[in-house]
PQR file with spaces between the fields and no chain letter, atoms N, CA, C, O and H, PARSE charges and radii, in Angstrom:
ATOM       1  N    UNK     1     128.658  137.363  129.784 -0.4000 1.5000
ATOM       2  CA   UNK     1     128.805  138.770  129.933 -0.0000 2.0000
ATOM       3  C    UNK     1     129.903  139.146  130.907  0.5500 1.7000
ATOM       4  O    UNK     1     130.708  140.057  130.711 -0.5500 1.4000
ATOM       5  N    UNK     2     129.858  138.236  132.152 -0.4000 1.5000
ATOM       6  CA   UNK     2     130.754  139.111  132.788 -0.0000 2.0000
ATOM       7  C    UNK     2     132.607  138.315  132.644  0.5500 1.7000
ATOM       8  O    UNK     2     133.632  138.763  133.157 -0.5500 1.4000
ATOM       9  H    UNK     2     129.205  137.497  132.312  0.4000 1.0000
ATOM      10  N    UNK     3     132.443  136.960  131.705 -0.4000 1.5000
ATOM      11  CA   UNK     3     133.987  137.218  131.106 -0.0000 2.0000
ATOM      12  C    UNK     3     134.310  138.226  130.502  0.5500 1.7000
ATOM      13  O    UNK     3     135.470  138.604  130.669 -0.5500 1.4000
ATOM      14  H    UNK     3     131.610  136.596  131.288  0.4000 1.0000
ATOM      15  N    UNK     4     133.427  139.009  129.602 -0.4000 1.5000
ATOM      16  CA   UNK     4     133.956  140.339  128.484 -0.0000 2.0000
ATOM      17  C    UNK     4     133.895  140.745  129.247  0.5500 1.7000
ATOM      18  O    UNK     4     134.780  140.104  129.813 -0.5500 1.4000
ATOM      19  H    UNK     4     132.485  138.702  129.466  0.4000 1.0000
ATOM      20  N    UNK     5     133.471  141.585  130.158 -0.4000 1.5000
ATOM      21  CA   UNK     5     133.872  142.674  131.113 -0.0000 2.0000
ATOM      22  C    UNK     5     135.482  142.672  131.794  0.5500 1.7000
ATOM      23  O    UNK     5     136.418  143.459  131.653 -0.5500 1.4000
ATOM      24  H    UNK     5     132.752  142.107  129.698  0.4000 1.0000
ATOM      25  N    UNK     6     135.357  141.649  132.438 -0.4000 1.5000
ATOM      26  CA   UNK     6     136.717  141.145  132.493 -0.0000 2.0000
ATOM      27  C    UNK     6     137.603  140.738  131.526  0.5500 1.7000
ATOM      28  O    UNK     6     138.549  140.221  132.120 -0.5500 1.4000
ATOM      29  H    UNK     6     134.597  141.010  132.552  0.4000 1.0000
ATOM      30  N    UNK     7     137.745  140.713  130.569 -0.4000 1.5000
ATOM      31  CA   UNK     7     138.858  140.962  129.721 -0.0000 2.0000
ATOM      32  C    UNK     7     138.885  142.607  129.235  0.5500 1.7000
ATOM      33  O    UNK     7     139.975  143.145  129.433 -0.5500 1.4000
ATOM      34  H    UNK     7     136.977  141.134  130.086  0.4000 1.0000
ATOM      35  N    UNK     8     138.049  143.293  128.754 -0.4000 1.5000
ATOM      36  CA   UNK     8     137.967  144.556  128.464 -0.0000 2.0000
ATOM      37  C    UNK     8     138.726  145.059  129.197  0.5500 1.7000
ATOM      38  O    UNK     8     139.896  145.300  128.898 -0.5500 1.4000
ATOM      39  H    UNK     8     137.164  142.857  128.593  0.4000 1.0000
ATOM      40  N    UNK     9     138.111  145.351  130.470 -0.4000 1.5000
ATOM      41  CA   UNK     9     138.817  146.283  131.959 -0.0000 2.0000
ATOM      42  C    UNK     9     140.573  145.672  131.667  0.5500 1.7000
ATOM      43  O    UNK     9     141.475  146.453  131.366 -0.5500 1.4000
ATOM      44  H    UNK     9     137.161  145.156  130.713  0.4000 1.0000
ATOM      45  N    UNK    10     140.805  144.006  131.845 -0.4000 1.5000
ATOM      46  CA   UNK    10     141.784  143.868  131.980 -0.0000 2.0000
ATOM      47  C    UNK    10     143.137  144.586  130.457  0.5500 1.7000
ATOM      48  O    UNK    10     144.210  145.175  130.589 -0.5500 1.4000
ATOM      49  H    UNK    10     140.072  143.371  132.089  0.4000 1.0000
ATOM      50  N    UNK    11     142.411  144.169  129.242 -0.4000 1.5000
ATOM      51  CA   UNK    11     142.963  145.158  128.439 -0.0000 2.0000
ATOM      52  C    UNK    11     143.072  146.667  128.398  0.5500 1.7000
ATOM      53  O    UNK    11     144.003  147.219  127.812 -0.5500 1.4000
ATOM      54  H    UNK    11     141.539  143.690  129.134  0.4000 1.0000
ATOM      55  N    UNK    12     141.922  147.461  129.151 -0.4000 1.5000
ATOM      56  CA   UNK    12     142.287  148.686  129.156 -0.0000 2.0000
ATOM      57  C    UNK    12     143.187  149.062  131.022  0.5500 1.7000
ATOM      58  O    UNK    12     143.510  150.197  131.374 -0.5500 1.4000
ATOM      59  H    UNK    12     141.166  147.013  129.627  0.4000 1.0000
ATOM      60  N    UNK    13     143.356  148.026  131.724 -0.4000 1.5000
ATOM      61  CA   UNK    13     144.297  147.957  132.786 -0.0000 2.0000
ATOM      62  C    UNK    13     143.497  148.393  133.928  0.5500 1.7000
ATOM      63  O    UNK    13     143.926  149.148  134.800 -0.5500 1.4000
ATOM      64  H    UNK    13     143.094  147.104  131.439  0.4000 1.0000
ATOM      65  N    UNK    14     142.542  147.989  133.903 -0.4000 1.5000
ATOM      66  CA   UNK    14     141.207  148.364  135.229 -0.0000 2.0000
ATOM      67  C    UNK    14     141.320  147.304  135.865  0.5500 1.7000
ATOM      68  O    UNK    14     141.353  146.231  135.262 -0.5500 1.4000
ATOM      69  H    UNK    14     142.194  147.375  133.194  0.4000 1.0000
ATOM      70  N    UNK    15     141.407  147.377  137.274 -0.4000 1.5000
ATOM      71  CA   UNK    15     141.169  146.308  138.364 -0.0000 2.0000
ATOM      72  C    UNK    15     139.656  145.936  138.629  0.5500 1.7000
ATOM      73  O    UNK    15     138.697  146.390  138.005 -0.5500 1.4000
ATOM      74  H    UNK    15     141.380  148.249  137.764  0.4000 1.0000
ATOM      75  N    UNK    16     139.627  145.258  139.403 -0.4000 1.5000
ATOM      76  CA   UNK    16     137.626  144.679  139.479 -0.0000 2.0000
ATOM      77  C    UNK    16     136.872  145.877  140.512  0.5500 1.7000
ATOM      78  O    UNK    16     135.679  145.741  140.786 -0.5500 1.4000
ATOM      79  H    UNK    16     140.407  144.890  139.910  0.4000 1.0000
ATOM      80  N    UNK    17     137.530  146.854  140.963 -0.4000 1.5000
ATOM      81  CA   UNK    17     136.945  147.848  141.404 -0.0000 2.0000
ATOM      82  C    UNK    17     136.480  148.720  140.531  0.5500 1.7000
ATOM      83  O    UNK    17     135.485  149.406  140.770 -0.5500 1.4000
ATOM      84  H    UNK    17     138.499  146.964  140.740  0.4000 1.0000
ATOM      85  N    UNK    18     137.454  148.812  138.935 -0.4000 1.5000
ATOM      86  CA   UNK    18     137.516  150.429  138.192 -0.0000 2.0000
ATOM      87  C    UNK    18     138.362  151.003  138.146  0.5500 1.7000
ATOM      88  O    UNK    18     138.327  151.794  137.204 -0.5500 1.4000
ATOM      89  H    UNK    18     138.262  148.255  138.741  0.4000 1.0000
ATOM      90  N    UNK    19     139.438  151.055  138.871 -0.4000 1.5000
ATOM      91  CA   UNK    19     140.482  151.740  139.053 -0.0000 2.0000
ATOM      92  C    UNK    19     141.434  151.898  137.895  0.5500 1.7000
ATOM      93  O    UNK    19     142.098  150.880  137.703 -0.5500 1.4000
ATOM      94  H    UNK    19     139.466  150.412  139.637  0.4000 1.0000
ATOM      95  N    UNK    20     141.618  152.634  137.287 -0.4000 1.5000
ATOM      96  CA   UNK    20     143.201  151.929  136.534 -0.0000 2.0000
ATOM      97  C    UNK    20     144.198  151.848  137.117  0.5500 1.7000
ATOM      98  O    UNK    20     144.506  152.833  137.788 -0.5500 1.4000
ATOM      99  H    UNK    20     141.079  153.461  137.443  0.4000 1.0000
ATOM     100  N    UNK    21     144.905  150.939  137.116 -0.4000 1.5000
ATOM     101  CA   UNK    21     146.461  150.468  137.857 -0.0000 2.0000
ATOM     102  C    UNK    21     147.357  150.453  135.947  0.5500 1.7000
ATOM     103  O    UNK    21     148.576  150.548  135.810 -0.5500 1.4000
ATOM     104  H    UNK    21     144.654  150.139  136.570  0.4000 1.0000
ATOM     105  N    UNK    22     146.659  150.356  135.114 -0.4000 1.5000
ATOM     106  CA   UNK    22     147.542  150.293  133.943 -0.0000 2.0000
ATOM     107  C    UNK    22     148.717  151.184  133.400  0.5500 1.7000
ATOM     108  O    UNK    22     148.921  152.225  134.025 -0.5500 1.4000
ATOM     109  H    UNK    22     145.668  150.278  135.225  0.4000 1.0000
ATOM     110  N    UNK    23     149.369  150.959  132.515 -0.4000 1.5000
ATOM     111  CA   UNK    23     150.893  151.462  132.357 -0.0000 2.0000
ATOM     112  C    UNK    23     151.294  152.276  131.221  0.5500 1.7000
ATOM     113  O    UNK    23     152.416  152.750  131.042 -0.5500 1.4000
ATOM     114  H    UNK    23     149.202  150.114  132.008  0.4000 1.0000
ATOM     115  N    UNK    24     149.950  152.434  130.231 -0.4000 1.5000
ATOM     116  CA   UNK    24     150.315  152.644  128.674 -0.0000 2.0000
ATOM     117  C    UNK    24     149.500  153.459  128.865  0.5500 1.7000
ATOM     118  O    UNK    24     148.833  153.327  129.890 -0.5500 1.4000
ATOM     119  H    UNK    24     149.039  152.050  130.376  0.4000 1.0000
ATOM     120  N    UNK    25     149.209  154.683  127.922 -0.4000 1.5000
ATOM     121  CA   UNK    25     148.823  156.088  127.322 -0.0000 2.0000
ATOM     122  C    UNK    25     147.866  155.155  126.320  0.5500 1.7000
ATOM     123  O    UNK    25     146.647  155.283  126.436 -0.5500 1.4000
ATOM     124  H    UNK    25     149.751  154.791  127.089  0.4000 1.0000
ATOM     125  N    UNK    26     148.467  154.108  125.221 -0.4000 1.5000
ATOM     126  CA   UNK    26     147.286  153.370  124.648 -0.0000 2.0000
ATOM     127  C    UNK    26     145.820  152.966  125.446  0.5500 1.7000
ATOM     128  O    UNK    26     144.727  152.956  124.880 -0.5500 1.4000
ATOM     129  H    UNK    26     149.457  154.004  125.127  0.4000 1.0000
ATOM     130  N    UNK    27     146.022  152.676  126.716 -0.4000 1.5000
ATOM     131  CA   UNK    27     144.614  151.920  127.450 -0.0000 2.0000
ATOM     132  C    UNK    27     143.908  153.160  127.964  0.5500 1.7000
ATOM     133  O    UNK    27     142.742  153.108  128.355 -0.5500 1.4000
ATOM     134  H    UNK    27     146.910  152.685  127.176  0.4000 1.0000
ATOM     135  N    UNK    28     144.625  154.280  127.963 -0.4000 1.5000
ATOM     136  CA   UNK    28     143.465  155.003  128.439 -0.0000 2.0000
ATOM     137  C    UNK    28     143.034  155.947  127.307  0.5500 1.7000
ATOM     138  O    UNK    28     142.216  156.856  127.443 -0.5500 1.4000
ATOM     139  H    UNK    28     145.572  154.323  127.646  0.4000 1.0000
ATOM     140  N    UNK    29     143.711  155.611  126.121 -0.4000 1.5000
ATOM     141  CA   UNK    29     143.326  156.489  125.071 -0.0000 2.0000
ATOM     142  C    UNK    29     141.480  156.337  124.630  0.5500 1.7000
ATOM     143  O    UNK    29     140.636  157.225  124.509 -0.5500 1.4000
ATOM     144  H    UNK    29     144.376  154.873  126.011  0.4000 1.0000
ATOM     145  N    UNK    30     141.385  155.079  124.501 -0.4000 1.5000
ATOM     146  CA   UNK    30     139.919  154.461  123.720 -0.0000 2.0000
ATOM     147  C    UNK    30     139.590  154.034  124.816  0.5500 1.7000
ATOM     148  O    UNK    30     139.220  152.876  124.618 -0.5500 1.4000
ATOM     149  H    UNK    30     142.070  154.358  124.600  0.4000 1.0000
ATOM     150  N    UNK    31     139.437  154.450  126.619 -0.4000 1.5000
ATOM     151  CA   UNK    31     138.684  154.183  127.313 -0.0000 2.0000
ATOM     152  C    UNK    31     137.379  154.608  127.445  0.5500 1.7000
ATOM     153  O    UNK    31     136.679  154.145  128.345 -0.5500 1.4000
ATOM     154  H    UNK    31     139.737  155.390  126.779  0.4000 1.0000
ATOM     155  N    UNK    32     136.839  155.663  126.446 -0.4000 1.5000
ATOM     156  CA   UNK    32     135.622  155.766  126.907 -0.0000 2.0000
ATOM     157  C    UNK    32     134.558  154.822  125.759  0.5500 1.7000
ATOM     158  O    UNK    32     133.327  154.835  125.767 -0.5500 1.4000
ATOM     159  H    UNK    32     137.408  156.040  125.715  0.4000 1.0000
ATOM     160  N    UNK    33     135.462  154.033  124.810 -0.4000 1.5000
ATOM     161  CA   UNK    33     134.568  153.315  123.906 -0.0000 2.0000
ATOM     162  C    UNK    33     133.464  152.042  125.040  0.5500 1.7000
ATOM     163  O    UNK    33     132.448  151.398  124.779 -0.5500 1.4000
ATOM     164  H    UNK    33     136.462  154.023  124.803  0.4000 1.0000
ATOM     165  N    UNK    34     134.118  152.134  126.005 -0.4000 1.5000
ATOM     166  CA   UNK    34     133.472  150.858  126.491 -0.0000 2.0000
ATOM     167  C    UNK    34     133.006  151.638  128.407  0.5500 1.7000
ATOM     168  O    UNK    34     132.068  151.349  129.150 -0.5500 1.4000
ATOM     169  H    UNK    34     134.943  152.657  126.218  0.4000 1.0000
ATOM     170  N    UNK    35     133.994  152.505  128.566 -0.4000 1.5000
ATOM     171  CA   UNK    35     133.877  152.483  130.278 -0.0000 2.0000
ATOM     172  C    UNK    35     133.476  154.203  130.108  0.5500 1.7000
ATOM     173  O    UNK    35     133.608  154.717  128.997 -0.5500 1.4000
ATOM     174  H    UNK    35     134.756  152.740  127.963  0.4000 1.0000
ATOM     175  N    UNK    36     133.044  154.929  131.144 -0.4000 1.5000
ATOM     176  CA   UNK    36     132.774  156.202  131.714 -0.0000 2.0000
ATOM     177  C    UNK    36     133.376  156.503  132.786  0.5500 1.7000
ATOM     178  O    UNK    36     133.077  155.912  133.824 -0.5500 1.4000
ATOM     179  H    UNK    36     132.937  154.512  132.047  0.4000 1.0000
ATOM     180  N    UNK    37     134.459  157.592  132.769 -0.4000 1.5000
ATOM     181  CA   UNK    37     134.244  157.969  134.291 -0.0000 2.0000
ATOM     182  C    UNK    37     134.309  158.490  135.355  0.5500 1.7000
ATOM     183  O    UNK    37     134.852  159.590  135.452 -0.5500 1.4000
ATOM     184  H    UNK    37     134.701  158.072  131.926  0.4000 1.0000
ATOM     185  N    UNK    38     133.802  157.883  136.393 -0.4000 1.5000
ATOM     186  CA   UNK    38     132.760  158.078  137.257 -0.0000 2.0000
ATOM     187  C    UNK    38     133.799  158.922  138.468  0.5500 1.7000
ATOM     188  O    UNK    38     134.985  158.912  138.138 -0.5500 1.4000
ATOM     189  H    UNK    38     133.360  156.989  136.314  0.4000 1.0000
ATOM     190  N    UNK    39     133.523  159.573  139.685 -0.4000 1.5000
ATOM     191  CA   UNK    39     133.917  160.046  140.216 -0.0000 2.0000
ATOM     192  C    UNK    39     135.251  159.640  140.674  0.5500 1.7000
ATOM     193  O    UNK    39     135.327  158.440  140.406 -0.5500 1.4000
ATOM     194  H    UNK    39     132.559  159.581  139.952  0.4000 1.0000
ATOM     195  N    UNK    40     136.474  160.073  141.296 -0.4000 1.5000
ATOM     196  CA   UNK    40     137.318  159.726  141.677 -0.0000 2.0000
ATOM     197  C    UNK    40     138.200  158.687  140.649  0.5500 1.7000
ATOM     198  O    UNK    40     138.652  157.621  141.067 -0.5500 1.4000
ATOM     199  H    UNK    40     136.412  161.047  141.513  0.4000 1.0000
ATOM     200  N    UNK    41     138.353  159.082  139.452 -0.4000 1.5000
ATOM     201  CA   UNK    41     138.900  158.071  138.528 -0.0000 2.0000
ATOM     202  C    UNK    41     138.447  156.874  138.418  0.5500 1.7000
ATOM     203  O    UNK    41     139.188  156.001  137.967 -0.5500 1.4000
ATOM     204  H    UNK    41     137.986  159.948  139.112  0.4000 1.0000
ATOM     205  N    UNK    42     137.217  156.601  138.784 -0.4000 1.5000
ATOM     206  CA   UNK    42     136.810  155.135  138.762 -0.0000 2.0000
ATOM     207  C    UNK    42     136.181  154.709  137.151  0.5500 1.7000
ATOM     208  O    UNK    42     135.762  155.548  136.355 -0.5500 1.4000
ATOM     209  H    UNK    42     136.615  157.310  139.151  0.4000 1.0000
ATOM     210  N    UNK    43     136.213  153.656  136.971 -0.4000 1.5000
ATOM     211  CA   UNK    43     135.472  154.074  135.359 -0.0000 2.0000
ATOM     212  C    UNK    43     134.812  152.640  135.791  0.5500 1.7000
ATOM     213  O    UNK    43     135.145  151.622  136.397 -0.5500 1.4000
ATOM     214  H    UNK    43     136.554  152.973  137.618  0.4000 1.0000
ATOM     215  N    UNK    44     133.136  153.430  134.789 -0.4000 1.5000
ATOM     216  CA   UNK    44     132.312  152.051  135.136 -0.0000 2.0000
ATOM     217  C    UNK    44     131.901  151.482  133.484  0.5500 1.7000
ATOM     218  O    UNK    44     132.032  152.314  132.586 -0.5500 1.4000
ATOM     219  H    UNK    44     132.866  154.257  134.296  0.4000 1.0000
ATOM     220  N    UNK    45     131.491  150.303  133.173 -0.4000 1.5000
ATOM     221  CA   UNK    45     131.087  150.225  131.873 -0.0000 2.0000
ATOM     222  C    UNK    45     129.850  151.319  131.441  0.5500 1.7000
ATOM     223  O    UNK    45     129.170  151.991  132.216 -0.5500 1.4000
ATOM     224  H    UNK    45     131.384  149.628  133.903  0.4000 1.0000
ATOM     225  N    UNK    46     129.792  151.286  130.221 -0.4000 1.5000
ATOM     226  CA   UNK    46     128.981  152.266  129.615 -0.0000 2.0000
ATOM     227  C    UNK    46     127.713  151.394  129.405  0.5500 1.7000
ATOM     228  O    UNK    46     126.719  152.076  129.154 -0.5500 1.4000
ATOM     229  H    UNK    46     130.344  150.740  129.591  0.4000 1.0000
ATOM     230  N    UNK    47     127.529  150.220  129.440 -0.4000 1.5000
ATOM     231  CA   UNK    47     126.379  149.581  129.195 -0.0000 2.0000
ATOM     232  C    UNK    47     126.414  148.075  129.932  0.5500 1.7000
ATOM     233  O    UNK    47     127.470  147.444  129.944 -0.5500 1.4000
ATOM     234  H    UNK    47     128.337  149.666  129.643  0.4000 1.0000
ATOM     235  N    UNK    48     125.285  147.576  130.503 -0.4000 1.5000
ATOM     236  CA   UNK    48     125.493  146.113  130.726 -0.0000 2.0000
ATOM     237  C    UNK    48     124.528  145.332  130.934  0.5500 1.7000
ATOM     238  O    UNK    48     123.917  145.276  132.001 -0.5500 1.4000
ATOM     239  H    UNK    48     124.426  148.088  130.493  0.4000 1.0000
ATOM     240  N    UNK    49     124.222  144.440  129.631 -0.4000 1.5000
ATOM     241  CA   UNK    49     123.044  143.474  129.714 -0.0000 2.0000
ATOM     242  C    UNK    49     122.607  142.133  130.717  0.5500 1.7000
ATOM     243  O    UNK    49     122.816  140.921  130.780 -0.5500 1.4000
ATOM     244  H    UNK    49     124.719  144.486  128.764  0.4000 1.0000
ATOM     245  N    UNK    50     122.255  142.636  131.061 -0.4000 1.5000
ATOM     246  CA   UNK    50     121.722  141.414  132.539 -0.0000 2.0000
ATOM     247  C    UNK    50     120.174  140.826  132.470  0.5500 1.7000
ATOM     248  O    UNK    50     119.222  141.541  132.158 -0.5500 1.4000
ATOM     249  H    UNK    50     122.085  143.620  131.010  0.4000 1.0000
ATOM     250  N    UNK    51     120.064  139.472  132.793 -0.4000 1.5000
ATOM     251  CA   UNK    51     119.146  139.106  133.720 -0.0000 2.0000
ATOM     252  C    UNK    51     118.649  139.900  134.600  0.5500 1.7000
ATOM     253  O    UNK    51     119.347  140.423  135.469 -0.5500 1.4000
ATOM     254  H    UNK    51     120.838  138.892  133.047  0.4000 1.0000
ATOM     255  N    UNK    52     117.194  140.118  134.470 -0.4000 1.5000
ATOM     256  CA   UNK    52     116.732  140.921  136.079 -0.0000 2.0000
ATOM     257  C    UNK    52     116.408  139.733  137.309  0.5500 1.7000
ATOM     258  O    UNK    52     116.143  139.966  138.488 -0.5500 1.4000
ATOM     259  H    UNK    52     116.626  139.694  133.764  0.4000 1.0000
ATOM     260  N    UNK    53     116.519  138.401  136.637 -0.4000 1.5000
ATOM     261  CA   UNK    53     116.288  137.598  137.559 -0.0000 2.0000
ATOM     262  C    UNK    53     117.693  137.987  138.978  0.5500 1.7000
ATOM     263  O    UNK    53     118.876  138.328  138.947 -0.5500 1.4000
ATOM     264  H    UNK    53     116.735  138.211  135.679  0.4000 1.0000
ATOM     265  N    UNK    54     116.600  137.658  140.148 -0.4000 1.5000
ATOM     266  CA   UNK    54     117.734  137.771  141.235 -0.0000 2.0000
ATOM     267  C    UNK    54     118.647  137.480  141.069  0.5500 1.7000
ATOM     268  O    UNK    54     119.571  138.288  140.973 -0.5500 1.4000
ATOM     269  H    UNK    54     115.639  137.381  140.174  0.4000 1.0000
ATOM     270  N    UNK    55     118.853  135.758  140.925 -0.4000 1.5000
ATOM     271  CA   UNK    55     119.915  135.306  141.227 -0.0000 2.0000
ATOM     272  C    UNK    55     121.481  135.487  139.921  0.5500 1.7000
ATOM     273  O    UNK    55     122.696  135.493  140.119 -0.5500 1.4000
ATOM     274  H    UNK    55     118.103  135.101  141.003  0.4000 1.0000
ATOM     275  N    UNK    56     120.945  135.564  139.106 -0.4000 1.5000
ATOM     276  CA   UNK    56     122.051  136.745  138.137 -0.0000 2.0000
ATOM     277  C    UNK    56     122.202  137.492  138.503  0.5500 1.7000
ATOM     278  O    UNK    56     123.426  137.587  138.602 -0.5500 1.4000
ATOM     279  H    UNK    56     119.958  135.559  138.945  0.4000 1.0000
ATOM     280  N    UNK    57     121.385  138.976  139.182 -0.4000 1.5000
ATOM     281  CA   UNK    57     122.117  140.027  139.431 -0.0000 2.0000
ATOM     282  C    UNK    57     123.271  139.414  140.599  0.5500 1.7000
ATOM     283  O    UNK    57     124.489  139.583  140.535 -0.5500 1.4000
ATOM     284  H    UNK    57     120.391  138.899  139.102  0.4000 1.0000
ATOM     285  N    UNK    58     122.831  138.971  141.229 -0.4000 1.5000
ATOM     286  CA   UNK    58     124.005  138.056  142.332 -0.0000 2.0000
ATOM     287  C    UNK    58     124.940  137.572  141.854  0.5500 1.7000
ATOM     288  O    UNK    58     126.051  138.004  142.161 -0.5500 1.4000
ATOM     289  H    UNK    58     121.841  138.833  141.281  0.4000 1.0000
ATOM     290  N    UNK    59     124.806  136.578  140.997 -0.4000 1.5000
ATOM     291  CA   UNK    59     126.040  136.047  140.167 -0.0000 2.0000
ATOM     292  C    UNK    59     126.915  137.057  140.039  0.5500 1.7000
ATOM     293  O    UNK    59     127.974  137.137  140.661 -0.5500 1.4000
ATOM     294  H    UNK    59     123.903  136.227  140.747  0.4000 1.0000
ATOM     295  N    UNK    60     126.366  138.106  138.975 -0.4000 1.5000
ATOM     296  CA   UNK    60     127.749  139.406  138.374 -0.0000 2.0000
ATOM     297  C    UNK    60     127.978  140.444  139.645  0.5500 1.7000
ATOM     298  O    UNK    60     128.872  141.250  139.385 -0.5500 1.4000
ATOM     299  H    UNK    60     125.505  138.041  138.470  0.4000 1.0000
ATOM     300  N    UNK    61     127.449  140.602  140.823 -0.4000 1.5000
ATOM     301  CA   UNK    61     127.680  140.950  141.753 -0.0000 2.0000
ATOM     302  C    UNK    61     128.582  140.133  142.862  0.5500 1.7000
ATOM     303  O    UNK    61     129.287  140.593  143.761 -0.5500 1.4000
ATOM     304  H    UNK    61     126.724  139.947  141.034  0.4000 1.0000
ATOM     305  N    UNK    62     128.389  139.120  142.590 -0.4000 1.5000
ATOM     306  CA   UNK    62     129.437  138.403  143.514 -0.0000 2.0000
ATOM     307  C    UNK    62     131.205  137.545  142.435  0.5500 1.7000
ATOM     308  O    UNK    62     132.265  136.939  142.588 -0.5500 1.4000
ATOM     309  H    UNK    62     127.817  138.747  141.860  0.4000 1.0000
ATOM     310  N    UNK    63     130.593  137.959  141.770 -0.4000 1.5000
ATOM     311  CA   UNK    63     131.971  137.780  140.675 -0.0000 2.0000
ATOM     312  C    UNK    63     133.307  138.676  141.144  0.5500 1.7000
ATOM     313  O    UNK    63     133.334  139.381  142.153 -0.5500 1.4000
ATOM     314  H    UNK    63     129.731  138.452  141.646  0.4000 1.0000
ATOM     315  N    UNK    64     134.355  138.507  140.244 -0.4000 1.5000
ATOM     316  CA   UNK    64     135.543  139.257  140.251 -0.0000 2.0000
ATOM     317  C    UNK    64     135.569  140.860  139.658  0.5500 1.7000
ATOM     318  O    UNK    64     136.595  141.534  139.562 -0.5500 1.4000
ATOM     319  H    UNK    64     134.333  137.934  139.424  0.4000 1.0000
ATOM     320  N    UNK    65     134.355  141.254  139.328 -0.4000 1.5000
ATOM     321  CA   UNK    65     134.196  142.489  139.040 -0.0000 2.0000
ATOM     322  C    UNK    65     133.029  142.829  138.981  0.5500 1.7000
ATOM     323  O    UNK    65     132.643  143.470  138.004 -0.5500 1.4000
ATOM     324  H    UNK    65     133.522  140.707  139.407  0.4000 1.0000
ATOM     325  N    UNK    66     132.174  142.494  139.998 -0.4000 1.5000
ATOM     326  CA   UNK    66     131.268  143.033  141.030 -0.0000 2.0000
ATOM     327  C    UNK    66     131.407  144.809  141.325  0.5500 1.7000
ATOM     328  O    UNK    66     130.480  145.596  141.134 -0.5500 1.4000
ATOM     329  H    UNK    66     132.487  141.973  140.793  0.4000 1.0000
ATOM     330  N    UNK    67     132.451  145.096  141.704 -0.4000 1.5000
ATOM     331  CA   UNK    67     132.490  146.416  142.368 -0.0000 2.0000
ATOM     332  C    UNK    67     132.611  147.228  140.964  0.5500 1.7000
ATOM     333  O    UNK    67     132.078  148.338  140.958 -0.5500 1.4000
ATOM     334  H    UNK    67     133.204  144.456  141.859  0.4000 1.0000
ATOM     335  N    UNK    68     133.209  146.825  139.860 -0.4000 1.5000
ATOM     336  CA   UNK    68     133.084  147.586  138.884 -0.0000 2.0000
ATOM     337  C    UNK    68     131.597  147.844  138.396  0.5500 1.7000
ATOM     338  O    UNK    68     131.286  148.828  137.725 -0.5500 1.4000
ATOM     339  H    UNK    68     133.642  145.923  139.865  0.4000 1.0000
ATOM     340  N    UNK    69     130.840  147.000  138.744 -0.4000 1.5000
ATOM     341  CA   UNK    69     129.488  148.245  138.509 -0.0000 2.0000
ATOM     342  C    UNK    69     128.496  148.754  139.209  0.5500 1.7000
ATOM     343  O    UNK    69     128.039  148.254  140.237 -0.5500 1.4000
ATOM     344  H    UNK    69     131.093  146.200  139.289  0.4000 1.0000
ATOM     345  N    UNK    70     128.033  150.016  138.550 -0.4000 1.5000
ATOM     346  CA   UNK    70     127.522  151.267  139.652 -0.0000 2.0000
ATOM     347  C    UNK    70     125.758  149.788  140.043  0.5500 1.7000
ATOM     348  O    UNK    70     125.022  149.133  139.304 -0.5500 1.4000
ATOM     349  H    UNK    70     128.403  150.422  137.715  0.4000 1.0000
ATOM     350  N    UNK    71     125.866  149.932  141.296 -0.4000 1.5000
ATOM     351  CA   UNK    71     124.946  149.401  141.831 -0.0000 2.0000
ATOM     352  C    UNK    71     123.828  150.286  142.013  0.5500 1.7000
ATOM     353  O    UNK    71     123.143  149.904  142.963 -0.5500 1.4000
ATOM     354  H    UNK    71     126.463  150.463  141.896  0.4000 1.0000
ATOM     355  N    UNK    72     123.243  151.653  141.287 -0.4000 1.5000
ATOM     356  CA   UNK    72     122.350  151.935  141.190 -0.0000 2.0000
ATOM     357  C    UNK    72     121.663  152.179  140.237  0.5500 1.7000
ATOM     358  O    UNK    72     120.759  153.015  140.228 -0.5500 1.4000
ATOM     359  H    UNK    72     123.799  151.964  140.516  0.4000 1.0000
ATOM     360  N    UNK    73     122.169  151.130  138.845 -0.4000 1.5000
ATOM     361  CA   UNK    73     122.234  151.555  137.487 -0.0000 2.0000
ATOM     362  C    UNK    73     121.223  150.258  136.867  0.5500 1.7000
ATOM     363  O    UNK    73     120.972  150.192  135.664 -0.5500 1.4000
ATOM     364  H    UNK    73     122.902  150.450  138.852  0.4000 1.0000
């Protein structure tokens, strides 16, 4: 799960925060097929299947795109 996240974001030009840093009118065209967003231009995924076991939520929390999701979701 959290390689597709990371390729997605990286195709639509999102850093592991949310941010877009991207360059094309294409990546933000079909951004809301996958991301929402969230205050301050941040875009978070629209859905994300996890383990409720602890130590998974840890895993995708301590990954490279950790901060891309809303931690109260």
């Amino acid at each position: 799960g959290a390689a597709f996240w990371q390729t997605i974001a990286g195709e639509h030009g999102l850093d592991g925060s949310g941010h877009y840093t991207g360059s094309s009118d294409l990546q933000l065209e079909r951004m809301n097929v996958y991301f929402n967003e969230a205050s301050s231009k941040k875009y978070v995924p629209r859905a994300v299947l996890v383990d409720l076991e602890p130590a998974a939520l840890d895993a995708v929390r301590a990954g490279p795109f950790g901060q891309l999701f809303r931690p109260d979701n």
